[in-house]
ZABA-634308 format. One record per residue (C-alpha): residue number from 1; y negated, x negated, z negated. Coordinates in Angstrom, 2 decimals, padded with zeros to 5 digits, always signed. Example, Ala and Ser with C-alpha at 12.3 -4.5 7.8 and 13.67 -1.06 7.14 Angstrom:
k->1 | Y->+004.50 | X->-012.30 | Z->-007.80
k->2 | Y->+001.06 | X->-013.67 | Z->-007.14
END
This chain:
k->1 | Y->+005.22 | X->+024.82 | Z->+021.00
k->2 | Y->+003.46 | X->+027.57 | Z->+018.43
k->3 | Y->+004.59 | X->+027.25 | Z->+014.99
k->4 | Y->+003.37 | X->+030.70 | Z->+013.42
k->5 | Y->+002.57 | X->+030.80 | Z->+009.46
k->6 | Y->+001.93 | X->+033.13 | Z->+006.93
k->7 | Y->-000.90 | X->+031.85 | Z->+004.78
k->8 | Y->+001.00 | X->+033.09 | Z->+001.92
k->9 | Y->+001.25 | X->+031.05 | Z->-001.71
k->10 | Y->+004.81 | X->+031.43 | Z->-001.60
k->11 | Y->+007.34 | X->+028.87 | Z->+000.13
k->12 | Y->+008.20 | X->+031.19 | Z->+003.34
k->13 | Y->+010.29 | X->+030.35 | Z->+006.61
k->14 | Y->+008.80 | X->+027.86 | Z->+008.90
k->15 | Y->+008.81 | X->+030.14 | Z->+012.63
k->16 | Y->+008.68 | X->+028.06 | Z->+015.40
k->17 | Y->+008.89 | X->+029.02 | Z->+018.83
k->18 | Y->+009.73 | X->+025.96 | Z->+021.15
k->19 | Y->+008.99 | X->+026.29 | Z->+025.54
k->20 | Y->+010.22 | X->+023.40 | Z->+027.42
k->21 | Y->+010.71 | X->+022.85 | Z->+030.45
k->22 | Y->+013.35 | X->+020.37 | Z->+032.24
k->23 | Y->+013.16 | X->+019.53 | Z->+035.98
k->24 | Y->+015.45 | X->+017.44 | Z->+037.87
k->25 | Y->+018.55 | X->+017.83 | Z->+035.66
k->26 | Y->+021.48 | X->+020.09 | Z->+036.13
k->27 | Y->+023.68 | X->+019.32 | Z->+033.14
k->28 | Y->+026.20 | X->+020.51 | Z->+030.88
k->29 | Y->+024.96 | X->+018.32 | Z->+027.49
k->30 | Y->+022.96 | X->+019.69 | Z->+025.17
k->31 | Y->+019.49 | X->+019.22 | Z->+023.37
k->32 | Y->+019.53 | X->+019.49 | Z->+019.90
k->33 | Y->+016.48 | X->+020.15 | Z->+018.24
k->34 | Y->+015.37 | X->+018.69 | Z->+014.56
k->35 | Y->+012.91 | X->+019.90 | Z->+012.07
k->36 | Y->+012.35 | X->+017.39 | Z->+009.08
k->37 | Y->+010.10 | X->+018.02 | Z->+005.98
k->38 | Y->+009.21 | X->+014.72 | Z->+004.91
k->39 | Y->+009.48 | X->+014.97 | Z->+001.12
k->40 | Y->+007.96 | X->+011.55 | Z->+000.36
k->41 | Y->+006.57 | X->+008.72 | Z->+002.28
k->42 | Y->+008.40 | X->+006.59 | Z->+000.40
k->43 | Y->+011.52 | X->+007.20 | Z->-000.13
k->44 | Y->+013.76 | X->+008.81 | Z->+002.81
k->45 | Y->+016.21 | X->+010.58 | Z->+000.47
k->46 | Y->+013.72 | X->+012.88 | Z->-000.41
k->47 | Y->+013.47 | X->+013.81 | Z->+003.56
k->48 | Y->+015.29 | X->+017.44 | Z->+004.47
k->49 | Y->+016.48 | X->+018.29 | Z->+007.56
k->50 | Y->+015.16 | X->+022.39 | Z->+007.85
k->51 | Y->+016.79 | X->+022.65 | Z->+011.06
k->52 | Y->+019.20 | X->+021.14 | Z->+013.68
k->53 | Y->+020.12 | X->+023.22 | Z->+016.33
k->54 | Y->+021.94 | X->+022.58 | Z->+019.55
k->55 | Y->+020.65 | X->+024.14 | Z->+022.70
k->56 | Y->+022.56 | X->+024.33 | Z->+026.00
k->57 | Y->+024.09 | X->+023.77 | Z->+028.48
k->58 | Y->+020.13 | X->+022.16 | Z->+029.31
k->59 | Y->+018.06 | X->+024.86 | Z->+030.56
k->60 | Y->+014.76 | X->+027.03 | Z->+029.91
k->61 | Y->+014.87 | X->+029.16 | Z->+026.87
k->62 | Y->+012.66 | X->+030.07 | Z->+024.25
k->63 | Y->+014.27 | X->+030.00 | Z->+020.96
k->64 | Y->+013.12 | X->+030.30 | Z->+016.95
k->65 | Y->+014.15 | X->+028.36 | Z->+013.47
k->66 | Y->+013.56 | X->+027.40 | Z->+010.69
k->67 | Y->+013.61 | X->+027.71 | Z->+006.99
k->68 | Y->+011.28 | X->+026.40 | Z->+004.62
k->69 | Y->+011.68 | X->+022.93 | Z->+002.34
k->70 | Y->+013.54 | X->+023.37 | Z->-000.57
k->71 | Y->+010.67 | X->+022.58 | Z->-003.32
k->72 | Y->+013.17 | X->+021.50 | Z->-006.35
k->73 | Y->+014.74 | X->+018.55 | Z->-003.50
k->74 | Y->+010.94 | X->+016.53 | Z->-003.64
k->75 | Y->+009.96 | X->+014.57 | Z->-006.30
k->76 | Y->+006.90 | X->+016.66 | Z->-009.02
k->77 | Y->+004.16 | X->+013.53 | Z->-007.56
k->78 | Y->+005.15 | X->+014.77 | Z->-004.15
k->79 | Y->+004.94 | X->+018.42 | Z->-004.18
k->80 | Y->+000.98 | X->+018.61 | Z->-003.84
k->81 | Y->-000.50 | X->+016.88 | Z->-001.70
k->82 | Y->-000.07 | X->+015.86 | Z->+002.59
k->83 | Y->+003.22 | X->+015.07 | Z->+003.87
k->84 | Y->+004.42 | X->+016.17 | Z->+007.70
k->85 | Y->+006.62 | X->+018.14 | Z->+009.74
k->86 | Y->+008.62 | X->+016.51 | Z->+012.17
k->87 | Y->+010.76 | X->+017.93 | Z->+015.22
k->88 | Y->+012.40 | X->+015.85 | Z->+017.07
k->89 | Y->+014.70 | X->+015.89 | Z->+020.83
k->90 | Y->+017.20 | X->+014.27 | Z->+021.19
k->91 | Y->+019.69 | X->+014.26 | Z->+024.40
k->92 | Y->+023.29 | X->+012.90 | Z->+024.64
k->93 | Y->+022.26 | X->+011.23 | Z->+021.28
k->94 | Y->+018.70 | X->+009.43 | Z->+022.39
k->95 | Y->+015.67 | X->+010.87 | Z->+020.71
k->96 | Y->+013.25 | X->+011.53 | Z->+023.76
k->97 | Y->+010.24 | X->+013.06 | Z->+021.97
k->98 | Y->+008.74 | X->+013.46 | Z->+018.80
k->99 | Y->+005.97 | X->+016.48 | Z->+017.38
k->100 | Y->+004.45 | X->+015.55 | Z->+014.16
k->101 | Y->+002.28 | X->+018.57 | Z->+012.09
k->102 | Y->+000.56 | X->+017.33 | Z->+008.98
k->103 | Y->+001.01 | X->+019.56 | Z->+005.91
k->104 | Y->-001.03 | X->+020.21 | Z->+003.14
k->105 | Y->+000.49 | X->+021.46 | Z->-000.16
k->106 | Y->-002.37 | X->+022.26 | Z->-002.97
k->107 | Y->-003.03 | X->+025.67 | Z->-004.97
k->108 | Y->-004.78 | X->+028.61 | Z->-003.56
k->109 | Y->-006.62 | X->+028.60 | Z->-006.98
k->110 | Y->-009.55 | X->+026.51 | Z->-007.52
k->111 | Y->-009.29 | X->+025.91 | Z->-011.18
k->112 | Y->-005.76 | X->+025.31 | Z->-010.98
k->113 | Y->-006.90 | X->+022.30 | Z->-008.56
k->114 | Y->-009.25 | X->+020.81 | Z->-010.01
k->115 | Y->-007.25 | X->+021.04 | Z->-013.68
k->116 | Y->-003.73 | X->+020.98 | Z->-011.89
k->117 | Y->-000.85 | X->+022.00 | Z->-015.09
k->118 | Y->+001.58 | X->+018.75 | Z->-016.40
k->119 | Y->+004.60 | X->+020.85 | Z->-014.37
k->120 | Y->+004.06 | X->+022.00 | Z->-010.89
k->121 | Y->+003.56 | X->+025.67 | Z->-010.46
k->122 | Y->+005.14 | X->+026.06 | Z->-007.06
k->123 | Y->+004.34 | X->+029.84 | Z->-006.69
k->124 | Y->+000.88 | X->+029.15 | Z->-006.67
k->125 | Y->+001.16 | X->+026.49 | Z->-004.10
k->126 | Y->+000.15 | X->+027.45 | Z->-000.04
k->127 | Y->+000.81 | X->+025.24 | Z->+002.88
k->128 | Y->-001.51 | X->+024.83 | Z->+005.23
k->129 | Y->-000.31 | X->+023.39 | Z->+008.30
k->130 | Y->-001.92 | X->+022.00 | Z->+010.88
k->131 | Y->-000.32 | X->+023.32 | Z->+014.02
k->132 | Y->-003.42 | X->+023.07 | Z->+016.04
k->133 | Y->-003.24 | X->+019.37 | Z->+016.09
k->134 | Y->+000.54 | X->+017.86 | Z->+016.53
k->135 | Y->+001.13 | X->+014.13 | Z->+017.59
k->136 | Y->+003.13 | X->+014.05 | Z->+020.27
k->137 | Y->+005.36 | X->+010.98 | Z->+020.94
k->138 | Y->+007.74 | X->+010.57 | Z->+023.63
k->139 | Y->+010.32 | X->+007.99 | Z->+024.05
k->140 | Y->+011.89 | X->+006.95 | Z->+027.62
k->141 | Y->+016.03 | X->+007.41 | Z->+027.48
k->142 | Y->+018.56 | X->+007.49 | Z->+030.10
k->143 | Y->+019.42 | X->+011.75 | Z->+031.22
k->144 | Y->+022.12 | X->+010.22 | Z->+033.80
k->145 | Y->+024.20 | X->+007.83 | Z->+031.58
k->146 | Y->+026.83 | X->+008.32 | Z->+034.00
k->147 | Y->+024.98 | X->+006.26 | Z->+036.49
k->148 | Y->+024.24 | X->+003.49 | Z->+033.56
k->149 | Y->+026.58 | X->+000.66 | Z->+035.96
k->150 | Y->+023.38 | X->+001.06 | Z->+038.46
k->151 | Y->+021.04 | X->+001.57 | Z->+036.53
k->152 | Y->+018.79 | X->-000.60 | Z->+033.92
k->153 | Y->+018.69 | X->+000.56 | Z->+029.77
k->154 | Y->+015.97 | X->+002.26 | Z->+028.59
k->155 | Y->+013.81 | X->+000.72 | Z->+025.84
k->156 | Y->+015.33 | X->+001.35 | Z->+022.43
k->157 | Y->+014.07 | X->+004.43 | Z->+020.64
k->158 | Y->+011.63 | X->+002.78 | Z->+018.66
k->159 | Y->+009.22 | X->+002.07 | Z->+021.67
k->160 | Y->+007.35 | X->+004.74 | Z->+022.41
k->161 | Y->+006.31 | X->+005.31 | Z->+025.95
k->162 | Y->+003.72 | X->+007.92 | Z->+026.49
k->163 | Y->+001.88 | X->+009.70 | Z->+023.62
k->164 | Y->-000.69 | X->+012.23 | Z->+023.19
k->165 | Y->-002.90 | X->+009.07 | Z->+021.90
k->166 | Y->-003.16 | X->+009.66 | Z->+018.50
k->167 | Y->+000.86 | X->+008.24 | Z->+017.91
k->168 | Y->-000.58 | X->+005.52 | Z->+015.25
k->169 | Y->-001.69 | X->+008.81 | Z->+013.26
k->170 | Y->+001.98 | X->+009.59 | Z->+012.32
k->171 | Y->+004.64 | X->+007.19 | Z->+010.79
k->172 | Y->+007.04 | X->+005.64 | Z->+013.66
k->173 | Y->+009.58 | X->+007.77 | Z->+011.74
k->174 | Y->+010.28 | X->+010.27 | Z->+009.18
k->175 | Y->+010.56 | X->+006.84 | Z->+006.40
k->176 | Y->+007.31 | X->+005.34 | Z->+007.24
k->177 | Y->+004.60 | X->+005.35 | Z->+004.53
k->178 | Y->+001.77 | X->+008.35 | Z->+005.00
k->179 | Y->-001.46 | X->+008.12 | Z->+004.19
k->180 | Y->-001.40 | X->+010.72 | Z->+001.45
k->181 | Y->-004.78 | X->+011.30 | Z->+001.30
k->182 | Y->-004.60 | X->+013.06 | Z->+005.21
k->183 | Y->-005.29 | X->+013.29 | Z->+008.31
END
């Protein structure tokens, strides 16, 4: 996964270009895909889903979304500052992994950061995101749910099961508080 970005001060369109790879399952669901700017740590409803797209019937693809936060949906204290990307998988409903990029919102300027003005000046803010260094978290779920009579449940969602090992870097979810003063 290669998210590509403009270093540019102005608020452009997240690209993301996603490779995965499933083995073992011929099916005729679909994954849907999930990007989520987390517009405050505290407070969910700030949260804005850039993206959700449905890919399928499951199969190998290479595919690219999304656009960029809407700046006048986060609270002014929020705007500057760390917050993260999320994008999610889900299948048949069952989240099965999550990628987590930290972002950092501050002004290109120096002066302008170090005396920032009373009213956010969001053309002179520039992302920088991390994409170098995602969390990955992935959660077991059940890809044959026809077969659930024979089979045992997977752990609920919230337990992850493998992770890149840096999982307690990133909030369980999208609602968790962040450390806002980064990564």
């Amino acid at each position: 996964m290669i998210i590509i970005y403009c270093g540019l001060a102005e608020w452009v369109f997240y690209q993301i270009w996603i490779t995965y790879f499933i083995r073992g399952l011929n099916s005729v669901h679909y994954l849907e895909w999930k990007l989520i700017y987390v517009g405050s740590a505290e407070d969910e409803t700030y949260d804005q889903l850039l993206e959700s797209v449905l890919v399928g019937p499951v199969n190998v693809g290479n595919y690219r979304f999304a656009n960029p936060p809407d700046p006048s949906k986060i609270r002014e204290e929020d705007i500057i500052g760390v917050t993260v990307l999320l994008l999610t998988c889900s299948y048949l409903g069952q989240e099965f992994v999550r990628v987590g990029y930290y972002v950092n919102n501050d002004y290109e300027d120096e002066q302008l950061r170090e005396e920032p003005p009373p009213k956010v000046l969001i053309d002179k803010v520039q992302r920088n995101i991390l994409s170098d260094k995602p969390r990955v978290t992935k959660f077991p779920i059940n890809f044959y749910p026809e077969n659930t009579e024979a089979a045992e449940e997977p752990p609920a969602n919230d337990q992850p099961a493998k992770t890149d090992g840096n999982e307690e870097q990133l909030p369980a979810s999208p609602h968790h508080a962040l450390d806002k003063e980064g990564p």
